[in-house]
N, CA, C and O atoms as a CHARMM CRD file, in Angstrom:
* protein
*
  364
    1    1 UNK  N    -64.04900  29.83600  35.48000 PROA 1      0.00000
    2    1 UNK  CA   -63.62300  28.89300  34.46800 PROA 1      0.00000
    3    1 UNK  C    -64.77700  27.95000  34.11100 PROA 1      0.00000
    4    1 UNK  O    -65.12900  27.66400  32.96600 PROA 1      0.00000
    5    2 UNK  N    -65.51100  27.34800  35.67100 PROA 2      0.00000
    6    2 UNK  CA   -66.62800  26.84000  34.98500 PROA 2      0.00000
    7    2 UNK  C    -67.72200  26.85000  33.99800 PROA 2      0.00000
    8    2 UNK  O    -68.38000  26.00900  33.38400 PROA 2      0.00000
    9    3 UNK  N    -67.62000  28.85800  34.13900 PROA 3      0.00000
   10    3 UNK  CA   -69.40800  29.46600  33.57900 PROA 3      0.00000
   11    3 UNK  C    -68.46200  29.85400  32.10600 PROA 3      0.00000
   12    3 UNK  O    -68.83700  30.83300  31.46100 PROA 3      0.00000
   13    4 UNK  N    -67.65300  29.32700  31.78000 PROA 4      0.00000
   14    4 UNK  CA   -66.78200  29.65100  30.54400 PROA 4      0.00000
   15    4 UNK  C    -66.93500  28.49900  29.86900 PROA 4      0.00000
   16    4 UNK  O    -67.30200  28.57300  28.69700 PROA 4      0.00000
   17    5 UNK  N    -66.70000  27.28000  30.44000 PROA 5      0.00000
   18    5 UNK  CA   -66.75300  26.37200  30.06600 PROA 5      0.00000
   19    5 UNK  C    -68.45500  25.64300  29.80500 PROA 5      0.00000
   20    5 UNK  O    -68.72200  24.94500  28.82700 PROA 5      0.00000
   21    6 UNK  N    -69.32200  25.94900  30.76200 PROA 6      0.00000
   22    6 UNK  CA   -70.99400  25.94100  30.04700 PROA 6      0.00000
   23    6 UNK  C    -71.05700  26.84300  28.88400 PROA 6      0.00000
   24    6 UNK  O    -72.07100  26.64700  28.21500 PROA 6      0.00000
   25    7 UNK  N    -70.38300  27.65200  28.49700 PROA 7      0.00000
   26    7 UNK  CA   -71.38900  28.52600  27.50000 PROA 7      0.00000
   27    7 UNK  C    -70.78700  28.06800  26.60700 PROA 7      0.00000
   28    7 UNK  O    -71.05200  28.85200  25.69700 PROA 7      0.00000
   29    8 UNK  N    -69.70700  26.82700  25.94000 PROA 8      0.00000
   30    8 UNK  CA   -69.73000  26.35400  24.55100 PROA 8      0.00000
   31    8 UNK  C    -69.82300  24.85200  25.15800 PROA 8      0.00000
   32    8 UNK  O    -69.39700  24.00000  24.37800 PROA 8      0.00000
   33    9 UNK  N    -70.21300  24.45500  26.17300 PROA 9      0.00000
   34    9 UNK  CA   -70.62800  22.67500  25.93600 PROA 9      0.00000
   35    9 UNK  C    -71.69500  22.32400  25.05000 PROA 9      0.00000
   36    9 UNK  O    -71.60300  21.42600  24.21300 PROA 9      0.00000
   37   10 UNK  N    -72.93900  23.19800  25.27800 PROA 10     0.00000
   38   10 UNK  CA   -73.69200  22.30900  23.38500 PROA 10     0.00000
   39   10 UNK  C    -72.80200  22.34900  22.52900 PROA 10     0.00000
   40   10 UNK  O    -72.58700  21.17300  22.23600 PROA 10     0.00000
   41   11 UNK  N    -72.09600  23.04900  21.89900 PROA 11     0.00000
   42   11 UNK  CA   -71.47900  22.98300  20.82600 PROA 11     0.00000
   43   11 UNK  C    -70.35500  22.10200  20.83500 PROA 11     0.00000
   44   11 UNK  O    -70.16900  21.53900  19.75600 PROA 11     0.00000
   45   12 UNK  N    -69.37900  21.76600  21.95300 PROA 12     0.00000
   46   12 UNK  CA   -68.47000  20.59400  21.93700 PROA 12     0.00000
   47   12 UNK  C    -69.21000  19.39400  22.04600 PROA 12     0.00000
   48   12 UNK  O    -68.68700  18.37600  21.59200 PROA 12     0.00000
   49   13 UNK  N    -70.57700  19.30700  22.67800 PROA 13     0.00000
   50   13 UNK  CA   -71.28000  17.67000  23.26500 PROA 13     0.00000
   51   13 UNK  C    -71.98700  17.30500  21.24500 PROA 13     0.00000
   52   13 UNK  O    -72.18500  16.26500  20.61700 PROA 13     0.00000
   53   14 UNK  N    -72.13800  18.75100  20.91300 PROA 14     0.00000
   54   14 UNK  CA   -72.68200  18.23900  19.11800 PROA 14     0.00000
   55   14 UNK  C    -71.46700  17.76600  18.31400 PROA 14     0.00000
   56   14 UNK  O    -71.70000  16.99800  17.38100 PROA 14     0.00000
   57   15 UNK  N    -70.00100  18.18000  18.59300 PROA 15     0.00000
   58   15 UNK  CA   -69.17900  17.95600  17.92900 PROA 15     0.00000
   59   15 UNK  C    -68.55400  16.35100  18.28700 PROA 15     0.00000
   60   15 UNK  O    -67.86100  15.54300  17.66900 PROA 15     0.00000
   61   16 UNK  N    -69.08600  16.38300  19.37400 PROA 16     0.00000
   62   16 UNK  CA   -68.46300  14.94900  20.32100 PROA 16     0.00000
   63   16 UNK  C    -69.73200  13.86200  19.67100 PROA 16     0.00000
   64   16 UNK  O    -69.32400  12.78600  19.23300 PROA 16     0.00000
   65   17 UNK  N    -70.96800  14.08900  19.62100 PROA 17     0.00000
   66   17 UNK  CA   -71.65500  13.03900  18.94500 PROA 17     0.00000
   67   17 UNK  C    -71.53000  13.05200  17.71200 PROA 17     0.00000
   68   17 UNK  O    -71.88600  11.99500  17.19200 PROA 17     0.00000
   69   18 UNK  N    -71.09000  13.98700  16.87400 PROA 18     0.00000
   70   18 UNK  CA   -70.87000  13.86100  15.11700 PROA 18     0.00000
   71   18 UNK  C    -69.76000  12.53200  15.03500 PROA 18     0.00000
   72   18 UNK  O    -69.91100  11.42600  14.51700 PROA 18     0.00000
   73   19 UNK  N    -68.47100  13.18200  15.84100 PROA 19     0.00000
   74   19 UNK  CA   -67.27500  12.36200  16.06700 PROA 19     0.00000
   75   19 UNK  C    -67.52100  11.16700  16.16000 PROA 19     0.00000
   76   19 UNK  O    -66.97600  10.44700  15.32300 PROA 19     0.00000
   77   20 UNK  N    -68.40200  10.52900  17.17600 PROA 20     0.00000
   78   20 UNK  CA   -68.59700   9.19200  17.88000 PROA 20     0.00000
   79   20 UNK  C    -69.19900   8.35400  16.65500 PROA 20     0.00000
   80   20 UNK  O    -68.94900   7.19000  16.34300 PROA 20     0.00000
   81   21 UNK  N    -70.23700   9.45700  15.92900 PROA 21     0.00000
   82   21 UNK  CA   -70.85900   8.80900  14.68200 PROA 21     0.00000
   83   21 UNK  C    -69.96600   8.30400  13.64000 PROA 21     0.00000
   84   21 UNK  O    -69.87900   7.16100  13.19200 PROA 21     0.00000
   85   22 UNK  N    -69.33500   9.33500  13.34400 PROA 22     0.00000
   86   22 UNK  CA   -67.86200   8.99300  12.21700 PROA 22     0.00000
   87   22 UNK  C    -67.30800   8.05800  12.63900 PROA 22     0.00000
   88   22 UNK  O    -66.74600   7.40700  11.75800 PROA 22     0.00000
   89   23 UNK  N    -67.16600   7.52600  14.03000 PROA 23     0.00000
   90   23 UNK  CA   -65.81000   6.47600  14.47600 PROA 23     0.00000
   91   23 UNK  C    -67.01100   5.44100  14.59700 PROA 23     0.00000
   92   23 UNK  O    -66.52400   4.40600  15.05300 PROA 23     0.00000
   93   24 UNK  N    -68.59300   5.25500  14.34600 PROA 24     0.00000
   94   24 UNK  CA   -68.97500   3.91100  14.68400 PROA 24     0.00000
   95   24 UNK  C    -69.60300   3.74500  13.31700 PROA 24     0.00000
   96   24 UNK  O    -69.89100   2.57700  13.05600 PROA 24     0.00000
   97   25 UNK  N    -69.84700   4.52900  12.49900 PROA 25     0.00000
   98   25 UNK  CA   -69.84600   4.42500  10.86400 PROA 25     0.00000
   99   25 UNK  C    -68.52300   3.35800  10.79800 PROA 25     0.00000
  100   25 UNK  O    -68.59700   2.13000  10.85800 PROA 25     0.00000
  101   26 UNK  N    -67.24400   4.21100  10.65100 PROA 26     0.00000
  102   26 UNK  CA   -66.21900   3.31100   9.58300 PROA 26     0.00000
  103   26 UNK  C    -66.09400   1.94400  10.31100 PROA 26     0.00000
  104   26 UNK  O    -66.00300   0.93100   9.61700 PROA 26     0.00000
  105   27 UNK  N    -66.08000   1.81200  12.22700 PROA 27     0.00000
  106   27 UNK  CA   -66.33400   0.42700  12.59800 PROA 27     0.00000
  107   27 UNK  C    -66.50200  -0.41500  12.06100 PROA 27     0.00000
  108   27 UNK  O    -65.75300  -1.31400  11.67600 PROA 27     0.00000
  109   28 UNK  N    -68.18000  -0.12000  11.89900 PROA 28     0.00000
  110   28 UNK  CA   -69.63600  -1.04100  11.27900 PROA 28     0.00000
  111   28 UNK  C    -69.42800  -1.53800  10.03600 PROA 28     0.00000
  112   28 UNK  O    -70.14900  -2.30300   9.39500 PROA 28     0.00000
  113   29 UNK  N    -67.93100  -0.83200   9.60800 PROA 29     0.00000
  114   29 UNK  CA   -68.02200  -1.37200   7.79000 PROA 29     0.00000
  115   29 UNK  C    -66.51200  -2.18800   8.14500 PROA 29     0.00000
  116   29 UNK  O    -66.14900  -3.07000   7.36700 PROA 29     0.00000
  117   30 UNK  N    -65.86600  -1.92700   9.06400 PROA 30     0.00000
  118   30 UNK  CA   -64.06000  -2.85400   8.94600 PROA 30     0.00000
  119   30 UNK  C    -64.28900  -4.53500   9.23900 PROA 30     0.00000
  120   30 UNK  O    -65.00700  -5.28900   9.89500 PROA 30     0.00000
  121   31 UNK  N    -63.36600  -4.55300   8.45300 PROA 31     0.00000
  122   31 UNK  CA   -63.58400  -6.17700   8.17700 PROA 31     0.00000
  123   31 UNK  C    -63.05300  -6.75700   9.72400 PROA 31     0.00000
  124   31 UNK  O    -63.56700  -7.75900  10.22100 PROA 31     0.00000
  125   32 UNK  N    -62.24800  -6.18700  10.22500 PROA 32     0.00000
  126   32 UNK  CA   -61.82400  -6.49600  11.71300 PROA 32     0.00000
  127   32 UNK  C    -63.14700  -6.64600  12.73600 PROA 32     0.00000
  128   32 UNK  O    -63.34800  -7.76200  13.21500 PROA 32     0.00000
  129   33 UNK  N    -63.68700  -5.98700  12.94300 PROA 33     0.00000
  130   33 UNK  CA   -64.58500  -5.59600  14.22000 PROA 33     0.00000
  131   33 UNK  C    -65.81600  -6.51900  13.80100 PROA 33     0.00000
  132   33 UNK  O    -66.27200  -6.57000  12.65900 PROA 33     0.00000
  133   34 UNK  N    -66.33200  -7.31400  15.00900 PROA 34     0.00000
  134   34 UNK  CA   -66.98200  -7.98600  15.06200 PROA 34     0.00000
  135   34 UNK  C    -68.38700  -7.63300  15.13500 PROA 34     0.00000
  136   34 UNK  O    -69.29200  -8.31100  14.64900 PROA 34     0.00000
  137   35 UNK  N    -68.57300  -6.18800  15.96700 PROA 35     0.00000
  138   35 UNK  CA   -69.48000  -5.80200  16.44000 PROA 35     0.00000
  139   35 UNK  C    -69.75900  -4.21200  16.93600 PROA 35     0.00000
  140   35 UNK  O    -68.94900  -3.77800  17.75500 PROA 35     0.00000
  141   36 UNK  N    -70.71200  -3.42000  16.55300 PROA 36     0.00000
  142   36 UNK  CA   -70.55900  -1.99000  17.07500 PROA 36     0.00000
  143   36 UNK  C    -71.73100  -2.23200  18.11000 PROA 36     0.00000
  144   36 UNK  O    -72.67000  -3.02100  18.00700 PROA 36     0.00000
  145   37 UNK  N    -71.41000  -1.26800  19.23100 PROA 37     0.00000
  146   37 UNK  CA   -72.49900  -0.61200  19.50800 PROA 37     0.00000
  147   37 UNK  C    -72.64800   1.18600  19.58100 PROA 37     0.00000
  148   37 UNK  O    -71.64200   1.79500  19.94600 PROA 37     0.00000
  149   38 UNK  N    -73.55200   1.76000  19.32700 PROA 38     0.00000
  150   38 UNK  CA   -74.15700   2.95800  19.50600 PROA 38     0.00000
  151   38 UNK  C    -75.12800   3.45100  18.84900 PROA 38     0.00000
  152   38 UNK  O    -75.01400   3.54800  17.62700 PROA 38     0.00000
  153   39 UNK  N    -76.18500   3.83300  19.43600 PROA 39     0.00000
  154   39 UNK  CA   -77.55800   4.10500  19.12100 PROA 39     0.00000
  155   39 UNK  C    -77.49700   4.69400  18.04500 PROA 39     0.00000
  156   39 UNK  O    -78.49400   4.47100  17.35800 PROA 39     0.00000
  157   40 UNK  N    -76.84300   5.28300  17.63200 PROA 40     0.00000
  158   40 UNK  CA   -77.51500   6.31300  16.06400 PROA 40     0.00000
  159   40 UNK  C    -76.64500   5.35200  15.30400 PROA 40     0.00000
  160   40 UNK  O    -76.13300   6.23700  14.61900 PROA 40     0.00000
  161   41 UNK  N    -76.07600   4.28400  14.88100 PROA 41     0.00000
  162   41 UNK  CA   -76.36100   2.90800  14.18500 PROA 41     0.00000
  163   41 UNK  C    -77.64700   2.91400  13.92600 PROA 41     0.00000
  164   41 UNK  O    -78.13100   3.69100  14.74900 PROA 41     0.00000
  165   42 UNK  N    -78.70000   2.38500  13.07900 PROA 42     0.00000
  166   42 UNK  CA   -79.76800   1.73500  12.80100 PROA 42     0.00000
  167   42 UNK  C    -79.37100   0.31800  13.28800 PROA 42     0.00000
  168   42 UNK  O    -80.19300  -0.25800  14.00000 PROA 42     0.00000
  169   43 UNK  N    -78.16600  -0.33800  12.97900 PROA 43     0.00000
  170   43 UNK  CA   -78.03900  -1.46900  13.31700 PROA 43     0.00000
  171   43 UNK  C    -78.63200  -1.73600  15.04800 PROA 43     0.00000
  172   43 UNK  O    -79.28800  -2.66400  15.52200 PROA 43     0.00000
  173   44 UNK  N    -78.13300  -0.62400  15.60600 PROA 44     0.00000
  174   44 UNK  CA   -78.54700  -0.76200  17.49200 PROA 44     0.00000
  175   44 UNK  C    -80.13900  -1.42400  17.58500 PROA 44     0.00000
  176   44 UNK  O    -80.97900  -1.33300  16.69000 PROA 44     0.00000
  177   45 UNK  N    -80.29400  -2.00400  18.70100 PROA 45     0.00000
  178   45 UNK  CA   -81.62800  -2.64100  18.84000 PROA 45     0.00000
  179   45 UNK  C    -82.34000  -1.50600  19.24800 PROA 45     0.00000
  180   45 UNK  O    -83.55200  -1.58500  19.04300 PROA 45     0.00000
  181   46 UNK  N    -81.98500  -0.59300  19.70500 PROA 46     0.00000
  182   46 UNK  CA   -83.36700   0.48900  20.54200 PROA 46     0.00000
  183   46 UNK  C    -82.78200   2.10200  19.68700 PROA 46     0.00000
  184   46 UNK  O    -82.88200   3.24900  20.12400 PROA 46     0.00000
  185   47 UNK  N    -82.11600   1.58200  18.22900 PROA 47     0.00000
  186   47 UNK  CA   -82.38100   2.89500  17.43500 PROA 47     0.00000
  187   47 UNK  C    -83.18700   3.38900  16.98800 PROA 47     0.00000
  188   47 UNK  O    -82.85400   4.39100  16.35400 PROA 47     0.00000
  189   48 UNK  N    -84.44100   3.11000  17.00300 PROA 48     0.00000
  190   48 UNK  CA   -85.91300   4.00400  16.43700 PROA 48     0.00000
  191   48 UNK  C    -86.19400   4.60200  18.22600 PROA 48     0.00000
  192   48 UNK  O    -86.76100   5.67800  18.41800 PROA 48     0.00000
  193   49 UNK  N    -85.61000   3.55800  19.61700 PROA 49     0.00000
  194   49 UNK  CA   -86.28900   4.28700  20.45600 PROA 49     0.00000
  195   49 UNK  C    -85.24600   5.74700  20.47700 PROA 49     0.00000
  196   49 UNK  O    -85.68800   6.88100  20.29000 PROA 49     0.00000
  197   50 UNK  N    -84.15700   5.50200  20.67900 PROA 50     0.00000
  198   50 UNK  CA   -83.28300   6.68900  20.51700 PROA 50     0.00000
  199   50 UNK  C    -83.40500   7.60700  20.31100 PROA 50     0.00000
  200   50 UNK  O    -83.23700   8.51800  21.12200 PROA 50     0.00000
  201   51 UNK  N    -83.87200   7.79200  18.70800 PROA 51     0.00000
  202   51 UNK  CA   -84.42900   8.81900  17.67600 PROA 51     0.00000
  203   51 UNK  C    -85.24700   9.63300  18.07700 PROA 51     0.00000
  204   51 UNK  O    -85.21300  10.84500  17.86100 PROA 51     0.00000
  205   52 UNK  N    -86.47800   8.72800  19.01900 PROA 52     0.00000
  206   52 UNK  CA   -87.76400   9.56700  19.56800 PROA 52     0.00000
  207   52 UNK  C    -87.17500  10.25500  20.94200 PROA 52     0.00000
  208   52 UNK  O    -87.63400  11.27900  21.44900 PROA 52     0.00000
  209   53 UNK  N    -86.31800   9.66400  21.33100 PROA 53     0.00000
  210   53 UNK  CA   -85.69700  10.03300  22.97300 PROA 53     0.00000
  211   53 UNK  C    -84.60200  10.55400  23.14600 PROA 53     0.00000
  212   53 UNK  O    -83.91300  10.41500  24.15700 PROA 53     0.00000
  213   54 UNK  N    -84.26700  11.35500  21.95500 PROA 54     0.00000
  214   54 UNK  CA   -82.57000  11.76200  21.89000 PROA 54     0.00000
  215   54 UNK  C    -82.53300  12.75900  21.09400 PROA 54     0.00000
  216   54 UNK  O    -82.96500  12.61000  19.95100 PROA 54     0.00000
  217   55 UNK  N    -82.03300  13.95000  21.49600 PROA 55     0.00000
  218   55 UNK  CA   -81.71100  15.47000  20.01000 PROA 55     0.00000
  219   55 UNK  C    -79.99000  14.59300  19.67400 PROA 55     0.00000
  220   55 UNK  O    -79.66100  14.48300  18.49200 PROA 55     0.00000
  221   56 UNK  N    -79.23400  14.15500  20.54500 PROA 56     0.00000
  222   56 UNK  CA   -78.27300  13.42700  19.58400 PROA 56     0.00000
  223   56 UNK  C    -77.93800  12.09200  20.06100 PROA 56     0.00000
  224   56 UNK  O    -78.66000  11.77100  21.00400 PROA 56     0.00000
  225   57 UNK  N    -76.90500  11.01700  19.65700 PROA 57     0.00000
  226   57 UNK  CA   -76.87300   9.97900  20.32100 PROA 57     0.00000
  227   57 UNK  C    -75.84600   9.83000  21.38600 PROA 57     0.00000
  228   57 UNK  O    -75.76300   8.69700  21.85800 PROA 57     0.00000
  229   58 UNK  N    -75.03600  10.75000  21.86900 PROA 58     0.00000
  230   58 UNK  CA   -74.12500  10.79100  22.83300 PROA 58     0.00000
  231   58 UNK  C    -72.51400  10.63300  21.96000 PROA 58     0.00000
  232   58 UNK  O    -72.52500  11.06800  20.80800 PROA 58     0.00000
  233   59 UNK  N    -71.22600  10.06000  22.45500 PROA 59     0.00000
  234   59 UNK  CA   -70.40100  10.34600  22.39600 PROA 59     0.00000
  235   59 UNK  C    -69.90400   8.68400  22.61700 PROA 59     0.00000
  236   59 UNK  O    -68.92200   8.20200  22.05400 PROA 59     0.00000
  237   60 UNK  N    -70.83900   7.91400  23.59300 PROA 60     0.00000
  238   60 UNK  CA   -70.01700   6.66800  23.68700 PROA 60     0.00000
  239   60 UNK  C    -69.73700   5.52900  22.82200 PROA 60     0.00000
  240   60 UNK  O    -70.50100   4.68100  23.28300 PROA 60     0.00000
  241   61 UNK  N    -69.19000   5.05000  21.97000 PROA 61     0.00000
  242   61 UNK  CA   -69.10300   4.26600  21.52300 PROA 61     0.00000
  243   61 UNK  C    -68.14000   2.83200  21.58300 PROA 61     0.00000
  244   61 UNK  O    -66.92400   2.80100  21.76800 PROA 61     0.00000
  245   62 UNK  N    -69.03100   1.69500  21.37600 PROA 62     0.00000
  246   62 UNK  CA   -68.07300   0.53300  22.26900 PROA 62     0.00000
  247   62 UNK  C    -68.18600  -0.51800  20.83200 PROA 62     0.00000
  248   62 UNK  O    -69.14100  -0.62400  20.06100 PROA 62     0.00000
  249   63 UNK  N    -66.96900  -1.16500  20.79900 PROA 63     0.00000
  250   63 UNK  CA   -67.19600  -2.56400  19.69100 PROA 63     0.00000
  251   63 UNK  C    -66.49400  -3.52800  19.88300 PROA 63     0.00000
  252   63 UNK  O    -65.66300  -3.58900  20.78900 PROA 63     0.00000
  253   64 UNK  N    -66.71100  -4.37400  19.10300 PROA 64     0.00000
  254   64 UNK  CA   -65.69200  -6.28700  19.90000 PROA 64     0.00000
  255   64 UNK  C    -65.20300  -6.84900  18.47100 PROA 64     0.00000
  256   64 UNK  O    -65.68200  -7.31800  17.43800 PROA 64     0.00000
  257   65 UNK  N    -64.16700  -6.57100  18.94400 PROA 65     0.00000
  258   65 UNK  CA   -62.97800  -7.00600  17.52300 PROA 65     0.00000
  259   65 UNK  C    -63.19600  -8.82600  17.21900 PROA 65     0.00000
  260   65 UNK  O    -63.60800  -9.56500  18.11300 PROA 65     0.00000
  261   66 UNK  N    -62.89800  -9.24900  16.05000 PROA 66     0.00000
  262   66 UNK  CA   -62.68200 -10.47100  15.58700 PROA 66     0.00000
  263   66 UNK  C    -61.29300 -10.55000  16.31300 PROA 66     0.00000
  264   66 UNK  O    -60.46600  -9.68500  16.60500 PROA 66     0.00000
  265   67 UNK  N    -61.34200 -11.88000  16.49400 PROA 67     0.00000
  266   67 UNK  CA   -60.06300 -12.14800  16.62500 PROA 67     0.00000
  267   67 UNK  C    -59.83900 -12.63800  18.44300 PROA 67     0.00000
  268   67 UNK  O    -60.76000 -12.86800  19.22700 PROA 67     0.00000
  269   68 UNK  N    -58.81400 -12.67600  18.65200 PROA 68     0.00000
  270   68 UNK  CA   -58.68100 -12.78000  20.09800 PROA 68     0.00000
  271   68 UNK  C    -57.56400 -11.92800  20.86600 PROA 68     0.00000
  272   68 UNK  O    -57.05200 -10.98100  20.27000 PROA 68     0.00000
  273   69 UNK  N    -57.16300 -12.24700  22.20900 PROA 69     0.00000
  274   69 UNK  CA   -56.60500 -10.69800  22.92100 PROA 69     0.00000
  275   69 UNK  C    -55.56100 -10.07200  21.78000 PROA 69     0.00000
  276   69 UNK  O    -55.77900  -8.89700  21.48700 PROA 69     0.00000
  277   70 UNK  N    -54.52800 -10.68600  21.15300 PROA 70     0.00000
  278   70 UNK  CA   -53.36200 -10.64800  20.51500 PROA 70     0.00000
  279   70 UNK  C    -53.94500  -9.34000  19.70300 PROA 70     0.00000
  280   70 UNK  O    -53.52800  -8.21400  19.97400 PROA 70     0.00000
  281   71 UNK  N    -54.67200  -9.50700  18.96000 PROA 71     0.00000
  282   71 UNK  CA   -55.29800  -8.37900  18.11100 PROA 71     0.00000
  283   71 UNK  C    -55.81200  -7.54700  18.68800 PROA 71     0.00000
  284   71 UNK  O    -55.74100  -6.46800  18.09900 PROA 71     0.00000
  285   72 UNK  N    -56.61800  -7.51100  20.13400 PROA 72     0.00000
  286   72 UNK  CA   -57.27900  -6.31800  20.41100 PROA 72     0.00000
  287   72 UNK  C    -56.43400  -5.60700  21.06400 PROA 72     0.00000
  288   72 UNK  O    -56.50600  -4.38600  20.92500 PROA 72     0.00000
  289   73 UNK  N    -55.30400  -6.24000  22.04000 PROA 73     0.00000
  290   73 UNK  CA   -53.93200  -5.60200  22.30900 PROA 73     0.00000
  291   73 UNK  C    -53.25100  -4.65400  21.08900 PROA 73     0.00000
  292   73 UNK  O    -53.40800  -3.43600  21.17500 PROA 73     0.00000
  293   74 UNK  N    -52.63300  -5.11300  20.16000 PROA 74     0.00000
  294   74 UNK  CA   -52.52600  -4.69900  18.95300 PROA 74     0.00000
  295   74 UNK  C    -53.09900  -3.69400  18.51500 PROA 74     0.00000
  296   74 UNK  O    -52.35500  -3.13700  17.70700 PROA 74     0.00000
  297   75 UNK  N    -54.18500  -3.09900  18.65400 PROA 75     0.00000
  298   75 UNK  CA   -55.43300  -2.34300  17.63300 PROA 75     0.00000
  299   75 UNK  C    -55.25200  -1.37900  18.93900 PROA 75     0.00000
  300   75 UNK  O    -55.14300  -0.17000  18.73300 PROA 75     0.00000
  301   76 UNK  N    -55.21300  -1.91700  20.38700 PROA 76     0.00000
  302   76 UNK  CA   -55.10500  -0.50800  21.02100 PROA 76     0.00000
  303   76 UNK  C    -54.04200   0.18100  21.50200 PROA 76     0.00000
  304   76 UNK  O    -54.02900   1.27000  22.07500 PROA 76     0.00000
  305   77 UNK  N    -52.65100  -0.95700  21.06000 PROA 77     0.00000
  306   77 UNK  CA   -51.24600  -0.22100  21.35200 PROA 77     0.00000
  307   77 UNK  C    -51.22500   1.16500  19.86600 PROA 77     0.00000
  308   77 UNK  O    -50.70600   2.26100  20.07800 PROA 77     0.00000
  309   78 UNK  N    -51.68600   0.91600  18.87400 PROA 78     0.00000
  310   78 UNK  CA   -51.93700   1.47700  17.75800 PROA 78     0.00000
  311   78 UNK  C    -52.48200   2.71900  17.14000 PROA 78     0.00000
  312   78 UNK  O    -52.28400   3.40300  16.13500 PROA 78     0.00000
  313   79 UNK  N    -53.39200   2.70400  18.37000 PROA 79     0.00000
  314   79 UNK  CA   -54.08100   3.70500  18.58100 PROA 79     0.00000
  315   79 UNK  C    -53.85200   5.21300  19.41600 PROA 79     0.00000
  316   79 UNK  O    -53.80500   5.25500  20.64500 PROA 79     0.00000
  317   80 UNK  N    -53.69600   6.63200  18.40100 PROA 80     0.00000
  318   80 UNK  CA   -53.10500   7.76800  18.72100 PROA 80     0.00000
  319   80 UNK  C    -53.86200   8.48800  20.23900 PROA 80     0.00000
  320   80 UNK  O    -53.38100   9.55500  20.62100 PROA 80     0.00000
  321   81 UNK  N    -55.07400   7.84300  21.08400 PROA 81     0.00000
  322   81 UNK  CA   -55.72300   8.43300  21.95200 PROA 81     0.00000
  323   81 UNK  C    -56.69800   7.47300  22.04200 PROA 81     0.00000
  324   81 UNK  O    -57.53300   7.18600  21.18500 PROA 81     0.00000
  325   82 UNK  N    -56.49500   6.84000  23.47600 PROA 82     0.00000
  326   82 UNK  CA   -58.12000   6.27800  24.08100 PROA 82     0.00000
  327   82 UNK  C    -57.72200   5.92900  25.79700 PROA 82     0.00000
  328   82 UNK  O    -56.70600   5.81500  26.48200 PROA 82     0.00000
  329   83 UNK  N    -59.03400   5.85900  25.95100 PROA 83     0.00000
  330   83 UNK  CA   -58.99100   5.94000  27.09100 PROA 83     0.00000
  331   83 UNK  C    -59.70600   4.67500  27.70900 PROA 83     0.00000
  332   83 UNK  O    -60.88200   4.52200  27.37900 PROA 83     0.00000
  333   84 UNK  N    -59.27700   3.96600  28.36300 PROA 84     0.00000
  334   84 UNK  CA   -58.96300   2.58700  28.79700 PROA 84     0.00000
  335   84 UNK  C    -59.92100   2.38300  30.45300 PROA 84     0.00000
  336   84 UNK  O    -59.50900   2.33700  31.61200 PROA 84     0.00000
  337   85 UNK  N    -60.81300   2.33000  30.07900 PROA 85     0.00000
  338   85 UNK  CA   -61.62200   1.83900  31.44300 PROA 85     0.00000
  339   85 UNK  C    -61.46900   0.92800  31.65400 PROA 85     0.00000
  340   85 UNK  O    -61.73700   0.12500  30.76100 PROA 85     0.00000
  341   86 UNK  N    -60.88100   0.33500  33.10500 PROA 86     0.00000
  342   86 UNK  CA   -60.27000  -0.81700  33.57800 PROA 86     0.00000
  343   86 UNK  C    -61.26000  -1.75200  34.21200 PROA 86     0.00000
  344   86 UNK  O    -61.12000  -2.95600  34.42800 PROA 86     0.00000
  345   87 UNK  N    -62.16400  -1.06600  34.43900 PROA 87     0.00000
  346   87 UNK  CA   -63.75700  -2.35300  35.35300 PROA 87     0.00000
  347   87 UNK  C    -64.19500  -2.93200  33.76300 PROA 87     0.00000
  348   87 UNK  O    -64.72400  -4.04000  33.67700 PROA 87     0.00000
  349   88 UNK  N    -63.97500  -2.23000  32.71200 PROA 88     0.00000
  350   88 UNK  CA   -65.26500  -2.88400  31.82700 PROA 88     0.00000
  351   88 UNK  C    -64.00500  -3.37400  30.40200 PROA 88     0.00000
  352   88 UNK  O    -64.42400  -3.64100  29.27600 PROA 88     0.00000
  353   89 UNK  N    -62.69000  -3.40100  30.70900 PROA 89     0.00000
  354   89 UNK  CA   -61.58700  -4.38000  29.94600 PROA 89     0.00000
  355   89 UNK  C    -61.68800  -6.07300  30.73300 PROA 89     0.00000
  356   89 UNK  O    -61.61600  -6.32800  31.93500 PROA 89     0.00000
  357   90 UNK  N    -61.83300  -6.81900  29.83600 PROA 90     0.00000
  358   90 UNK  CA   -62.30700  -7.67800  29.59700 PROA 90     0.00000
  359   90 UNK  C    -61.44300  -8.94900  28.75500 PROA 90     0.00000
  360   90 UNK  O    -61.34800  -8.76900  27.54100 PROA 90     0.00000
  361   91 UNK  N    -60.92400  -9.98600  29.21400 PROA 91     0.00000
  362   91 UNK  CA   -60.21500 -10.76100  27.89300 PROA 91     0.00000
  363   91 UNK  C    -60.68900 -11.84900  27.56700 PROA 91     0.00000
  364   91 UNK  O    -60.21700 -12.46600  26.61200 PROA 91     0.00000
C-alpha cells in the first residue's frame, strides 16, 4: 500500500501546493483576514528566497482574521474541512 501510495505523491504534493495557492490568493484579497502567510505570496518576506529554494511552495497555509475570537470561532464553525492544531490555536 505504501509503494502505491509513493508512485502518485508528486502529483498529489503539486496538486496540494496549487490548492494552498488558490486558498492564500482569495485570503490576501478578503476584506476579513488580516493577514496571510505563505511563501508563494510575493507579499511573504522570504518570497524571492523561496523561489530560488523551492520547485513549489508547500501546502501550508496560515492567516489572522480581523476581528476578535467571536469571528474566528465563526469562520471556523463554517468551514466544510480543517484541521485544527491545538499547540498553535491561540485566542
Amino acid at each position: 500500500m505504501v509503494l502505491r501510495g509513493i508512485k502518485t505523491l508528486h502529483i498529489r504534493m503539486k496538486e496540494h501546493a496549487k490548492n494552498a495557492m488558490a486558498v492564500a490568493r482569495f485570503l490576501d484579497g478578503h476584506a476579513k483576514i488580516k493577514s496571510v502567510t505563505y511563501p508563494g505570496l510575493p507579499s511573504h518576506p522570504q518570497h524571492e528566497l523561496a523561489k530560488r529554494q523551492m520547485s513549489g511552495f508547500g501546502g501550508m497555509v496560515t492567516f489572522t482574521m480581523k476581528g476578535h475570537e467571536r469571528e474566528a470561532r465563526t469562520c471556523l464553525e463554517n468551514m466544510k474541512l480543517i484541521t485544527l492544531d491545538r499547540e498553535s490555536w491561540c485566542c
